[in-house]
N, C-alpha and C positions, 0 to 999 in steps of 0.2 A: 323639678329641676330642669327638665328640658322644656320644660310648660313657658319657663322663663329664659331662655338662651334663643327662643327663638320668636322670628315675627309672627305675629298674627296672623296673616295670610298663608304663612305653610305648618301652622300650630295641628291645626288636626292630619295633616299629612307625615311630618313627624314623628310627633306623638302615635299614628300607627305604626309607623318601622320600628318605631322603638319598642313597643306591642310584639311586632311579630317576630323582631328578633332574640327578642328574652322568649317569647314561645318555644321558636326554633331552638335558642340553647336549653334549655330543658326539657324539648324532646330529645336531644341529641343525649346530654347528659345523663337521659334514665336511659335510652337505648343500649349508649357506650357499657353504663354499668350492669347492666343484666349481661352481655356478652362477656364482659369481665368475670362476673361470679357465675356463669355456666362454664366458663374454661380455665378459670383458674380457682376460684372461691372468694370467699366474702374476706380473708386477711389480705390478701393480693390486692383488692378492690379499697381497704380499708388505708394499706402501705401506700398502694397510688395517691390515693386524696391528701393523707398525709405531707405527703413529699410534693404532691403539686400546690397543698394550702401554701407551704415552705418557702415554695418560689417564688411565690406570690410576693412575698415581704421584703424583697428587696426592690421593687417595682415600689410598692408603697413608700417606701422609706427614701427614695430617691425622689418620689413627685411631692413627699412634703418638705424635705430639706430644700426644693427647689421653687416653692411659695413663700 
């Protein structure tokens, strides 16, 4: 997908940010949730994901009504 949005000449420089920033959010992601379940537990940790998959879908539903 991004192989395609962009030109040739900044294709492998991209394509690394894009690399390193899905790295970074999934170290962020397991860091966050290991501090979650040593201070509060794994249902706290579970109601979060929950409620933030949740939010998520109005964000979705708003970028396809608007294609």
């Amino acid at each position: 997908m991004i192989i395609d949005a962009v030109l040739l000449a900044t294709r492998a420089e991209n394509q690394g940010m894009a690399d390193v920033s899905i790295a970074i959010a999934g170290a962020t992601g397991g860091f966050s949730s290991g501090l979650v379940v040593s201070a509060s537990g794994y249902p706290v940790l579970a109601l979060t994901g929950g409620i933030l998959a949740l939010a998520v879908l109005p964000a979705i539903a708003t970028s396809a009504s608007s294609r």
